[in-house]
PyMOL Python script that loads the backbone (N, CA, C, O; Angstrom):
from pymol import cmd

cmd.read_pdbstr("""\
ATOM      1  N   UNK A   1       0.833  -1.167   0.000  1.00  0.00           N
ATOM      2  CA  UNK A   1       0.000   0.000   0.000  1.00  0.00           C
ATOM      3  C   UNK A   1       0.884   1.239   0.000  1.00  0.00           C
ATOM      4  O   UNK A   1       1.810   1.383   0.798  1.00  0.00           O
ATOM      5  N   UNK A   2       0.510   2.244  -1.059  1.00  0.00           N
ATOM      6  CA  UNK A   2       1.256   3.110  -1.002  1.00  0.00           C
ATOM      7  C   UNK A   2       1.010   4.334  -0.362  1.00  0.00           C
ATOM      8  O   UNK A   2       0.158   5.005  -0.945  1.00  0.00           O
ATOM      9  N   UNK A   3       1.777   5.154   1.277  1.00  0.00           N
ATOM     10  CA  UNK A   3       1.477   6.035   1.956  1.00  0.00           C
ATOM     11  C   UNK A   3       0.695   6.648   1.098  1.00  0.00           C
ATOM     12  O   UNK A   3       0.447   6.251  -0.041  1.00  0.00           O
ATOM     13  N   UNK A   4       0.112   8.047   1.835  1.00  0.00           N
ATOM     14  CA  UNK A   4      -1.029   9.004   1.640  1.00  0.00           C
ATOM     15  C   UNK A   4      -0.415  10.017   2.531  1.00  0.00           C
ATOM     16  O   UNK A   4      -0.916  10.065   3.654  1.00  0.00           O
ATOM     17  N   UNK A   5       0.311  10.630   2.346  1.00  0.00           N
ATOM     18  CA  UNK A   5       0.854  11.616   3.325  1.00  0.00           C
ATOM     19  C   UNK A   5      -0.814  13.278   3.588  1.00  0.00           C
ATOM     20  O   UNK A   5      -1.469  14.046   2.883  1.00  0.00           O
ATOM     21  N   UNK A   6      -0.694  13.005   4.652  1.00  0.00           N
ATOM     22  CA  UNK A   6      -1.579  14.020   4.985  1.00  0.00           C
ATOM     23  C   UNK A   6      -0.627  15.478   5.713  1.00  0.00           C
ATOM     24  O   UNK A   6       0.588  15.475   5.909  1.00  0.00           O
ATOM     25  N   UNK A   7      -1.454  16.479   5.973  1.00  0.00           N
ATOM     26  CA  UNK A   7      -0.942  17.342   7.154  1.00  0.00           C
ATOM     27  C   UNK A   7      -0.907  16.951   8.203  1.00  0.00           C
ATOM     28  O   UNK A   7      -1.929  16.530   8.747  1.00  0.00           O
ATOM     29  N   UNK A   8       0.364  16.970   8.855  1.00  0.00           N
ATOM     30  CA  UNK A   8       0.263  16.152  10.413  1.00  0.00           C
ATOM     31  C   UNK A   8      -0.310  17.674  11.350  1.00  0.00           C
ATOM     32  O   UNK A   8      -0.408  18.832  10.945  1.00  0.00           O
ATOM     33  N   UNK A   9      -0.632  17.039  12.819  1.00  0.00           N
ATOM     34  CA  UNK A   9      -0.871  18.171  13.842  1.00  0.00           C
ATOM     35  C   UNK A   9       0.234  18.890  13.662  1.00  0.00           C
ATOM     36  O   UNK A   9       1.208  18.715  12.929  1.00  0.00           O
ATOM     37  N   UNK A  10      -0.105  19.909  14.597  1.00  0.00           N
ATOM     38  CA  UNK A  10       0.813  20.931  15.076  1.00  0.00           C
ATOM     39  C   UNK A  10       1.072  19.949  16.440  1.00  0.00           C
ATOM     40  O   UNK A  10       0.521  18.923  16.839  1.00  0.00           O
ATOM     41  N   UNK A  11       2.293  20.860  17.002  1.00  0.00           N
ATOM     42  CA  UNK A  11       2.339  20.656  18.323  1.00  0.00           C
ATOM     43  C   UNK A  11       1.696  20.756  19.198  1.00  0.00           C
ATOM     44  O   UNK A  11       1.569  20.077  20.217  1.00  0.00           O
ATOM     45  N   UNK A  12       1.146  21.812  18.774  1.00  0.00           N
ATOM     46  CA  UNK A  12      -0.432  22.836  19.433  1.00  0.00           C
ATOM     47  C   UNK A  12      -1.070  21.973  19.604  1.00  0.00           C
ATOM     48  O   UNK A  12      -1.131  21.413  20.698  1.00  0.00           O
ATOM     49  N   UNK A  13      -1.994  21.471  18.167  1.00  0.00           N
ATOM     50  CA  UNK A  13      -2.592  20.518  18.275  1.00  0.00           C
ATOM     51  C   UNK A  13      -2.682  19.134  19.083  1.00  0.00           C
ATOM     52  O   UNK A  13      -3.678  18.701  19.662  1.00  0.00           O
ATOM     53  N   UNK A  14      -1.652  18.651  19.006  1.00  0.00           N
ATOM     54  CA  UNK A  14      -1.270  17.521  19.717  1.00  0.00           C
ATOM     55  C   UNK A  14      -0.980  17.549  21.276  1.00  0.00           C
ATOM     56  O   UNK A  14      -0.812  16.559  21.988  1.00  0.00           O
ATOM     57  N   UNK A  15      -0.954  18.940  21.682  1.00  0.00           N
ATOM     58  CA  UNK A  15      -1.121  19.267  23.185  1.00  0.00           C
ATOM     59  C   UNK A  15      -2.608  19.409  23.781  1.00  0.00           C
ATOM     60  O   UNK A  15      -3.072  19.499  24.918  1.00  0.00           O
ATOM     61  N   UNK A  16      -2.958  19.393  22.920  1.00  0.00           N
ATOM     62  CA  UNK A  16      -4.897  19.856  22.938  1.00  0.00           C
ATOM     63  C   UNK A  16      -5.194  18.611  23.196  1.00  0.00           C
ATOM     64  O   UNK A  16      -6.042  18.587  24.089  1.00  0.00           O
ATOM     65  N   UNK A  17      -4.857  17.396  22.786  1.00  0.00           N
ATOM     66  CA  UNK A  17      -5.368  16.467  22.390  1.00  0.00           C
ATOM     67  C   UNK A  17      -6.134  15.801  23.911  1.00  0.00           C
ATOM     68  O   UNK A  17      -5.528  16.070  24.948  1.00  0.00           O
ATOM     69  N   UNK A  18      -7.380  14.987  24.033  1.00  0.00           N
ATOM     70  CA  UNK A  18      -7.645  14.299  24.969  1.00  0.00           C
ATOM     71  C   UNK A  18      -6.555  12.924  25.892  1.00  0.00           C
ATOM     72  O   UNK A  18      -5.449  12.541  25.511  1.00  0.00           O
ATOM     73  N   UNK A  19      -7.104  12.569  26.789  1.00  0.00           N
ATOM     74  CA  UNK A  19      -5.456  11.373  27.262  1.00  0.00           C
ATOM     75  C   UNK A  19      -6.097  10.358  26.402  1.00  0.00           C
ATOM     76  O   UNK A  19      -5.320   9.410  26.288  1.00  0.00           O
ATOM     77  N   UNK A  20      -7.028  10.195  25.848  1.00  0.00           N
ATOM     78  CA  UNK A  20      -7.227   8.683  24.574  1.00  0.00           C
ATOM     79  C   UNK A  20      -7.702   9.810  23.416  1.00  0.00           C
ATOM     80  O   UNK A  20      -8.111  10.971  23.434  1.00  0.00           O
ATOM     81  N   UNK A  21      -7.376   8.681  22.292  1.00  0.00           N
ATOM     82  CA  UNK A  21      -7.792   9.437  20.771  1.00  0.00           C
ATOM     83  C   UNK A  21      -8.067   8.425  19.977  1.00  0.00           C
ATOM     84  O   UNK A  21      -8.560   7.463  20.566  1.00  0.00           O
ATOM     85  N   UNK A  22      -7.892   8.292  18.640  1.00  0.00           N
ATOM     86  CA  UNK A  22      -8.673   7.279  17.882  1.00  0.00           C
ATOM     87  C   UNK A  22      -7.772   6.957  16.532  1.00  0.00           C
ATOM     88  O   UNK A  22      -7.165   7.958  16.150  1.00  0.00           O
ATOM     89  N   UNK A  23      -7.585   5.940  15.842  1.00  0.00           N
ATOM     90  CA  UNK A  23      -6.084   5.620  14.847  1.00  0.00           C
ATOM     91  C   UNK A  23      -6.862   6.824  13.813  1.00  0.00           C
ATOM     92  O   UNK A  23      -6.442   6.288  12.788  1.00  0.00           O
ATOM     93  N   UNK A  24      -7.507   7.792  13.378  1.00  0.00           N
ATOM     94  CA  UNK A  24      -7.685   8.621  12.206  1.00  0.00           C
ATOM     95  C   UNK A  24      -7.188   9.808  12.221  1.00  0.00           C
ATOM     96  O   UNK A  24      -7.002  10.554  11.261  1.00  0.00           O
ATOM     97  N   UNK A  25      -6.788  10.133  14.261  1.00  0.00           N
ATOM     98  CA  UNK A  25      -5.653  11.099  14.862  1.00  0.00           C
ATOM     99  C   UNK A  25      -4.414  10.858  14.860  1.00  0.00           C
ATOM    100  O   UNK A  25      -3.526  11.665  14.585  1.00  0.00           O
ATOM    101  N   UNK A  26      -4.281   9.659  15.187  1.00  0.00           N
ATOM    102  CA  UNK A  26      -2.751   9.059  15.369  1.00  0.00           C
ATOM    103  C   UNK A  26      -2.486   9.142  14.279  1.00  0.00           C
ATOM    104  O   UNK A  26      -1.419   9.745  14.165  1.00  0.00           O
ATOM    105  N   UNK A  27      -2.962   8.802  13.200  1.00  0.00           N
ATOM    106  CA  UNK A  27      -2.879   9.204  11.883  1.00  0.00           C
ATOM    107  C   UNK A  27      -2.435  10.427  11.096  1.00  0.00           C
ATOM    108  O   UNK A  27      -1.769  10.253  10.075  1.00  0.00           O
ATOM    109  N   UNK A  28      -2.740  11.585  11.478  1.00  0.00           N
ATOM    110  CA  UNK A  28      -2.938  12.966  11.519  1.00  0.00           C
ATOM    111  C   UNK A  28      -1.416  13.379  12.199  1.00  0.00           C
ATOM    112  O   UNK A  28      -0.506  14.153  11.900  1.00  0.00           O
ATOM    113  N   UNK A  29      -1.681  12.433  13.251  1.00  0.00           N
ATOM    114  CA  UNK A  29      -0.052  12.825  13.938  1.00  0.00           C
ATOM    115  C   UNK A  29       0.857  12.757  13.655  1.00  0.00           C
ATOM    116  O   UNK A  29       1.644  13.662  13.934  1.00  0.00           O
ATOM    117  N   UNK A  30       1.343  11.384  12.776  1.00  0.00           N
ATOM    118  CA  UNK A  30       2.103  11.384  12.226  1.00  0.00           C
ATOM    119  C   UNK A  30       2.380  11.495  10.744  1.00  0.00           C
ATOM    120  O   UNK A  30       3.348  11.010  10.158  1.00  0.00           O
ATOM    121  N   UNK A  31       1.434  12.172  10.242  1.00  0.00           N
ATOM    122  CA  UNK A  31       1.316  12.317   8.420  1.00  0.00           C
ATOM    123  C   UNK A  31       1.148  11.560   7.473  1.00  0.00           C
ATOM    124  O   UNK A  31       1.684  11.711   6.375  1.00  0.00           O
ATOM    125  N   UNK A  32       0.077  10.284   7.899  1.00  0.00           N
ATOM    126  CA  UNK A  32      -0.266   9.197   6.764  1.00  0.00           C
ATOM    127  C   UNK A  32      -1.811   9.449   7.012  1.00  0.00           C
ATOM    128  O   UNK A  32      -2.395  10.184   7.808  1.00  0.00           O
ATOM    129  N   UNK A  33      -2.301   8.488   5.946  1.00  0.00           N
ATOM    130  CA  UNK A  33      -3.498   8.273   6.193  1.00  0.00           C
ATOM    131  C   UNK A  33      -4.408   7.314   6.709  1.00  0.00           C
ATOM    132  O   UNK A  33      -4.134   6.160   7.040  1.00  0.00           O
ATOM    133  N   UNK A  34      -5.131   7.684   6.737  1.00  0.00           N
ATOM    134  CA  UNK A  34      -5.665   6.410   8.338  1.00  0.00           C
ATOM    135  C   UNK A  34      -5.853   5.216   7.262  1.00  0.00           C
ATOM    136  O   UNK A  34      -5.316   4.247   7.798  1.00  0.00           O
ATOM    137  N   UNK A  35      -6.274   4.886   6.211  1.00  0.00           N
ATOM    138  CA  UNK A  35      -5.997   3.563   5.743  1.00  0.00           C
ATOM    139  C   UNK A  35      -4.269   2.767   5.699  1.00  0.00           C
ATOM    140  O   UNK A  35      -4.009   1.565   5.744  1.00  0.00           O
ATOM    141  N   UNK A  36      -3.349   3.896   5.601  1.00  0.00           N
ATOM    142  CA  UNK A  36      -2.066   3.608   6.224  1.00  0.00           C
ATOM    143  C   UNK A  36      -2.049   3.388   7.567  1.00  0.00           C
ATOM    144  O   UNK A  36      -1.356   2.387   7.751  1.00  0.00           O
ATOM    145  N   UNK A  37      -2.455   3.809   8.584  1.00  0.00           N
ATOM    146  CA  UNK A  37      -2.267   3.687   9.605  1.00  0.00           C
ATOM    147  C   UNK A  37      -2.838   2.284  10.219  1.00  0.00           C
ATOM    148  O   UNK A  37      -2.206   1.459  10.879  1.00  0.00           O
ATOM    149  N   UNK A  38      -4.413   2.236   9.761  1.00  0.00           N
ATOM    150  CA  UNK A  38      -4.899   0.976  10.408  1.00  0.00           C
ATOM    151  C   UNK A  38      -4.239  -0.793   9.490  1.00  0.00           C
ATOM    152  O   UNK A  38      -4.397  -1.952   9.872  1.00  0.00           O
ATOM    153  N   UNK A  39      -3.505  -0.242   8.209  1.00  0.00           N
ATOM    154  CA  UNK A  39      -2.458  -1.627   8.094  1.00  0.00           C
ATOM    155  C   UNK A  39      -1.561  -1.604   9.486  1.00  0.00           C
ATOM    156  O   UNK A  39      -1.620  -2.348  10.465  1.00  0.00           O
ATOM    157  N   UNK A  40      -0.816  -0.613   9.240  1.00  0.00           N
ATOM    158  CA  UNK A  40       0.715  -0.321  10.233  1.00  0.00           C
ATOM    159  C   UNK A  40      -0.161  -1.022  11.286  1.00  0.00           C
ATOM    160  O   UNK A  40       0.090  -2.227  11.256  1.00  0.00           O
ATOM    161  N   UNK A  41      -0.901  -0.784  12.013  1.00  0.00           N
ATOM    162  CA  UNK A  41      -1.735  -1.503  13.039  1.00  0.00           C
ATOM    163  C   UNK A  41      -1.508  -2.894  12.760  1.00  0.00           C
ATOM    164  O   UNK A  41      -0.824  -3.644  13.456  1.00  0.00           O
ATOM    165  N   UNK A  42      -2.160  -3.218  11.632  1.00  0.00           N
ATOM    166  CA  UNK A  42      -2.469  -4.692  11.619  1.00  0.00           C
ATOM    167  C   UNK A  42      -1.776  -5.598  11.349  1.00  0.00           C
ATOM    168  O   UNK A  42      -1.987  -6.756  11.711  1.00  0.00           O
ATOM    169  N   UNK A  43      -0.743  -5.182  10.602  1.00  0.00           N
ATOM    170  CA  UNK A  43       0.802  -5.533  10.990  1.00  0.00           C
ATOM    171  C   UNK A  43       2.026  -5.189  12.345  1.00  0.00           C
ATOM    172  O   UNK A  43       3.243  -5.213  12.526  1.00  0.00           O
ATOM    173  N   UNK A  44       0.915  -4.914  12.989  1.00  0.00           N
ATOM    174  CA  UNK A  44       1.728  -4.703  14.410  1.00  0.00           C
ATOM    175  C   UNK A  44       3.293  -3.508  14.839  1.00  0.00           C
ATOM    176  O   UNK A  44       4.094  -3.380  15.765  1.00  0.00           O
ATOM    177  N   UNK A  45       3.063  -2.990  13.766  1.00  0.00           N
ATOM    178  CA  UNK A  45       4.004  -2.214  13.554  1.00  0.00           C
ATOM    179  C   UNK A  45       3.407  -0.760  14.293  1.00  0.00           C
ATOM    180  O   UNK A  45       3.084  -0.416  13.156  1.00  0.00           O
ATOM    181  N   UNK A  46       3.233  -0.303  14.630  1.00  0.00           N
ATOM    182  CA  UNK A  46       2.164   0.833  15.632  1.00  0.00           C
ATOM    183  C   UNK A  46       2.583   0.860  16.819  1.00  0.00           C
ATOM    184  O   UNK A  46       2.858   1.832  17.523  1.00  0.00           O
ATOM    185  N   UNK A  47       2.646  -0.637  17.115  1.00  0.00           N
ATOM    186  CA  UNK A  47       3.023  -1.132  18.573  1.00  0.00           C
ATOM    187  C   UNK A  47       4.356  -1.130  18.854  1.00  0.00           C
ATOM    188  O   UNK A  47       4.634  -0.790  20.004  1.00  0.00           O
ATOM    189  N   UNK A  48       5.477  -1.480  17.957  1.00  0.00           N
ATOM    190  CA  UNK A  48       6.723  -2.195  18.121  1.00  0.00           C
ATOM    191  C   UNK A  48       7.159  -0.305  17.783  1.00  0.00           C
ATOM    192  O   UNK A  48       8.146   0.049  18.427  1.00  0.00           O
ATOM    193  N   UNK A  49       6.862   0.219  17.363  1.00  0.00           N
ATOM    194  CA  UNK A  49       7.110   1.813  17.488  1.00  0.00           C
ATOM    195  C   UNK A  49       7.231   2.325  19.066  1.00  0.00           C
ATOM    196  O   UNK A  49       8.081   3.166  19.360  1.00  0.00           O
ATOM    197  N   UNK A  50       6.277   1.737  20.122  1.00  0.00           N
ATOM    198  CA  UNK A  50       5.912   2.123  21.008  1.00  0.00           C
ATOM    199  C   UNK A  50       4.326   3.232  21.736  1.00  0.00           C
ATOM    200  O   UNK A  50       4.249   4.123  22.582  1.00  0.00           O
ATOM    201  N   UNK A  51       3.473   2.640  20.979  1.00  0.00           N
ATOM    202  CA  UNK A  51       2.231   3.280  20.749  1.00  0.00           C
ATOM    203  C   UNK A  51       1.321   2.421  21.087  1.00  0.00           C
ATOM    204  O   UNK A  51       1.005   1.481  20.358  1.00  0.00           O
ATOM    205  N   UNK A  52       0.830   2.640  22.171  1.00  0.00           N
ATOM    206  CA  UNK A  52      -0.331   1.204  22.551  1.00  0.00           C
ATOM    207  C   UNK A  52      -1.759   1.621  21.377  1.00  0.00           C
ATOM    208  O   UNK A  52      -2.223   2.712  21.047  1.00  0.00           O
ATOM    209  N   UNK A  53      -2.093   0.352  21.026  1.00  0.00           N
ATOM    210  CA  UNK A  53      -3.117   0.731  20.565  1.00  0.00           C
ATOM    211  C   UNK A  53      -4.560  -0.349  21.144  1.00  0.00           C
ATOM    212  O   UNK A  53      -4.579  -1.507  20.727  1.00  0.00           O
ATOM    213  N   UNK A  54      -5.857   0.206  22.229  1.00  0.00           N
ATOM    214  CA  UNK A  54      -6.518  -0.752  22.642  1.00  0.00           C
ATOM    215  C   UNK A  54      -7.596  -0.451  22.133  1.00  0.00           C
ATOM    216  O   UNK A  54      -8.058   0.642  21.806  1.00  0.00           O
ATOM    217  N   UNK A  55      -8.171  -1.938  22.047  1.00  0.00           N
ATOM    218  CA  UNK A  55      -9.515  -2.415  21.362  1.00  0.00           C
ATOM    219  C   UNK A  55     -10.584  -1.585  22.750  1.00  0.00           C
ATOM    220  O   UNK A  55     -10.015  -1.432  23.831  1.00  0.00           O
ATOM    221  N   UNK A  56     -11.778  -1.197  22.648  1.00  0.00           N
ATOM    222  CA  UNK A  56     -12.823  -0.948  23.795  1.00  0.00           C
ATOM    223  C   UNK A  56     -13.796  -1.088  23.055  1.00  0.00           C
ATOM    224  O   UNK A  56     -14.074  -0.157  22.299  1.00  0.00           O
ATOM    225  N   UNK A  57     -14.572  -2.247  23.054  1.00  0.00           N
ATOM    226  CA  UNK A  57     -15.634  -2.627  22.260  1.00  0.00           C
ATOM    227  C   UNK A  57     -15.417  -2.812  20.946  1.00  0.00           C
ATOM    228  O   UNK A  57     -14.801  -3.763  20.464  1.00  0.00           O
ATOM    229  N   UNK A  58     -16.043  -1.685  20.198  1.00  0.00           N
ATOM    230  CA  UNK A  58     -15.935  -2.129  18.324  1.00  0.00           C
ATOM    231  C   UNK A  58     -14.867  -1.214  18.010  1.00  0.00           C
ATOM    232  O   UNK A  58     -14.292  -1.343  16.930  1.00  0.00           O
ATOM    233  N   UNK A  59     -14.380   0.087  19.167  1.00  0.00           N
ATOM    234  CA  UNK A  59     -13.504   0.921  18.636  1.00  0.00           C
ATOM    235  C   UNK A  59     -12.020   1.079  19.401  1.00  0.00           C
ATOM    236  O   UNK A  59     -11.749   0.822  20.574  1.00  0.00           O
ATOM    237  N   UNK A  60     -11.172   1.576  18.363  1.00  0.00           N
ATOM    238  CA  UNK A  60      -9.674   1.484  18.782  1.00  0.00           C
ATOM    239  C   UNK A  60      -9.728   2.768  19.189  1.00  0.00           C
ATOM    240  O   UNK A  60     -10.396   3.725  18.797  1.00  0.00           O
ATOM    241  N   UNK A  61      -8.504   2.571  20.474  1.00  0.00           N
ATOM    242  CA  UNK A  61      -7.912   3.584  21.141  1.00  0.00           C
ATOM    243  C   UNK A  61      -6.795   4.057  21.587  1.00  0.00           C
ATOM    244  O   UNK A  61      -6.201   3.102  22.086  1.00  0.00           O
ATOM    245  N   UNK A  62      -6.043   5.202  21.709  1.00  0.00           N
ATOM    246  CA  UNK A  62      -4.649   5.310  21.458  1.00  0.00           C
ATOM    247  C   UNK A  62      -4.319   6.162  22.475  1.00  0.00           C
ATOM    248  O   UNK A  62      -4.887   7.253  22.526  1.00  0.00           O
ATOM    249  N   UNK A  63      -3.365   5.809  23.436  1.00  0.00           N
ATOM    250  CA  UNK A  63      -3.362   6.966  24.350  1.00  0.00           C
ATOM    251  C   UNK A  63      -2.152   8.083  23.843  1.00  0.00           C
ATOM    252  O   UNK A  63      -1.058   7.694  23.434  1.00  0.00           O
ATOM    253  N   UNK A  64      -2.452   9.225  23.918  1.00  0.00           N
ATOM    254  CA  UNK A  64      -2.071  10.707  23.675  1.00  0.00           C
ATOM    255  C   UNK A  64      -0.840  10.307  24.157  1.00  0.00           C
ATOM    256  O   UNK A  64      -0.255   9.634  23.309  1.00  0.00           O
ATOM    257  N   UNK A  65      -0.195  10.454  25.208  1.00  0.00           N
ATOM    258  CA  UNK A  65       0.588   9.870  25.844  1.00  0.00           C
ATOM    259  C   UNK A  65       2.192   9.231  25.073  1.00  0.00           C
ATOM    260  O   UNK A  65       3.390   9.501  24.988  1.00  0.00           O
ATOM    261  N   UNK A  66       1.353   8.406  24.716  1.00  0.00           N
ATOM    262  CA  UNK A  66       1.968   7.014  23.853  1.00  0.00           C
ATOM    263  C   UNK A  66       2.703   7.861  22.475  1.00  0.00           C
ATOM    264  O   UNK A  66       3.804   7.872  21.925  1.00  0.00           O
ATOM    265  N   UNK A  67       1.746   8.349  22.354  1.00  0.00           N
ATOM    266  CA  UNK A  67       1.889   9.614  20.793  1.00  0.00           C
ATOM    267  C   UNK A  67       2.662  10.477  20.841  1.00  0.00           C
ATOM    268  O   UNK A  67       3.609  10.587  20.062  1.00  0.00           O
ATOM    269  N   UNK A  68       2.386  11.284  21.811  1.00  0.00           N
ATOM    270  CA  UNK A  68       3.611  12.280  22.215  1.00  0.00           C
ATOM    271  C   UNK A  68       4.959  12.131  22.541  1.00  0.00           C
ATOM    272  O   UNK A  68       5.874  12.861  22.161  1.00  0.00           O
ATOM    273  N   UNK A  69       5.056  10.957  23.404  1.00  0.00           N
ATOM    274  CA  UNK A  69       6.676  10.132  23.810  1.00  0.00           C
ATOM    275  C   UNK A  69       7.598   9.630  22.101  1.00  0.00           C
ATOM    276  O   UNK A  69       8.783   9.643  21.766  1.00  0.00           O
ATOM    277  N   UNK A  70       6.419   9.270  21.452  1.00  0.00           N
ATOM    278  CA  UNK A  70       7.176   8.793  20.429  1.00  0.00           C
ATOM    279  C   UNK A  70       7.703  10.092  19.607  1.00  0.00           C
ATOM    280  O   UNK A  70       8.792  10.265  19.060  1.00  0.00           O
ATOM    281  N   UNK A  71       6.733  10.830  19.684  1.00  0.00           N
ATOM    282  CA  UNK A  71       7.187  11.695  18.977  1.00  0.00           C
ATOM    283  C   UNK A  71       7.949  13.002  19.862  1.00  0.00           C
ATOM    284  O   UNK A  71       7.679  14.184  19.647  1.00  0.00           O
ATOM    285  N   UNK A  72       8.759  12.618  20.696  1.00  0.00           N
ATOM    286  CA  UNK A  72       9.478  13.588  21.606  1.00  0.00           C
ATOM    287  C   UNK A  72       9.047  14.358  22.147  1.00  0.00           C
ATOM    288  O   UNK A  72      10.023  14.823  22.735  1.00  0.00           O
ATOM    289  N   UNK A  73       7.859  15.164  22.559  1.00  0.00           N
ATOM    290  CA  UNK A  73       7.057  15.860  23.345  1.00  0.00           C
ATOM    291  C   UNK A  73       6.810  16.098  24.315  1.00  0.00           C
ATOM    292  O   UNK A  73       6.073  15.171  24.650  1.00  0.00           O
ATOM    293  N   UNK A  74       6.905  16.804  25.188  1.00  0.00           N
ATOM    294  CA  UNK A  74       6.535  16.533  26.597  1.00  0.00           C
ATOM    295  C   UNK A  74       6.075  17.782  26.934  1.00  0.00           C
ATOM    296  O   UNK A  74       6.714  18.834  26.927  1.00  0.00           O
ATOM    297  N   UNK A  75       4.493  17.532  27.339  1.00  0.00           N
ATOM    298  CA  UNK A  75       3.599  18.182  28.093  1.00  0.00           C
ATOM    299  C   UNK A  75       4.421  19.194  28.936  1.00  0.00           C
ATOM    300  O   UNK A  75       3.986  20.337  28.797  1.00  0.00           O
ATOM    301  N   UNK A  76       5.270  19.115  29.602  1.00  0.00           N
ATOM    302  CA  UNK A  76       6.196  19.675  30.912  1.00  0.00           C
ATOM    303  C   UNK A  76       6.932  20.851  30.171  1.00  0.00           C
ATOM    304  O   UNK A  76       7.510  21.790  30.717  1.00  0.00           O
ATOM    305  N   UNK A  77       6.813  20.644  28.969  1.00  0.00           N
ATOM    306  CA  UNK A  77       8.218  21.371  28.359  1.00  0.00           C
ATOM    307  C   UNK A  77       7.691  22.167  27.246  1.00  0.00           C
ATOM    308  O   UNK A  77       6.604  21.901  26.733  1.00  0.00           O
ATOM    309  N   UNK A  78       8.810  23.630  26.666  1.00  0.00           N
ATOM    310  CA  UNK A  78       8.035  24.127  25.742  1.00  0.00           C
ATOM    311  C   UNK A  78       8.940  23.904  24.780  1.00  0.00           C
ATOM    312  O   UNK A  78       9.125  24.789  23.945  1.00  0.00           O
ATOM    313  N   UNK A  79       9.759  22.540  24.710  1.00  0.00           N
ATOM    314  CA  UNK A  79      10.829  22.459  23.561  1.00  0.00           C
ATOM    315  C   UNK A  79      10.272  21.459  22.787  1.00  0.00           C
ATOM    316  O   UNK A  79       9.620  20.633  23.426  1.00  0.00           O
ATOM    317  N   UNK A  80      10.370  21.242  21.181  1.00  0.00           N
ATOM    318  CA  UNK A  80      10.076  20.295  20.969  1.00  0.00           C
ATOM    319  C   UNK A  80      11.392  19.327  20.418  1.00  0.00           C
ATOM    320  O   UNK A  80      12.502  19.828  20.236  1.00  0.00           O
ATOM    321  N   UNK A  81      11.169  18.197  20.233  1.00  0.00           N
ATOM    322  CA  UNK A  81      12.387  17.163  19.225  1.00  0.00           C
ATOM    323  C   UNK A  81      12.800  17.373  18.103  1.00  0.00           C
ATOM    324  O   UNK A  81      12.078  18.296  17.726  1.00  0.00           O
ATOM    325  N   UNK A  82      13.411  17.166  17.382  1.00  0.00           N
ATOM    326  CA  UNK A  82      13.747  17.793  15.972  1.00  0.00           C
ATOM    327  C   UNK A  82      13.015  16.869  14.955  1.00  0.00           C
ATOM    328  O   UNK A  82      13.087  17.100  13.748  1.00  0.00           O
TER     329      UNK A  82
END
""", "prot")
cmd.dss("prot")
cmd.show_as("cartoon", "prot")
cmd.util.cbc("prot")
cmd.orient("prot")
């Protein structure tokens, strides 16, 4: 499957974010598109990144958290990663 690069968040954005979100954000976050994203999922690759991703009923959930660490961020701080 060939990426779909989207506009990822801002930082802004991604500080806004709730402590759970949904793979069409995580998506957003990192600049693919959520049909990219929910393979990367299903090939387990999401996870082995370091990004929990949990089932709660029929829908997936991603903690903010998880998203931000990977992507160098920290709530605490006004620096970001390169």
């Amino acid at each position: 499957m060939k990426p779909f690069v989207v506009e990822p968040l801002t930082r802004a954005e991604l500080l806004r974010l709730p402590p759970v979100t949904n793979l069409p954000t995580l998506a957003r976050a990192l600049g693919v598109s959520e049909p990219v994203i929910r393979e990367r999922h299903r090939l387990g690759e999401i996870e082995r990144l370091g990004i929990r991703v949990l089932r709660l009923g029929s829908q997936w959930r991603v903690p903010t958290e998880d998203i931000l660490r990977v992507l160098g961020i920290s709530r605490d701080s006004s620096t970001e990663a390169p």
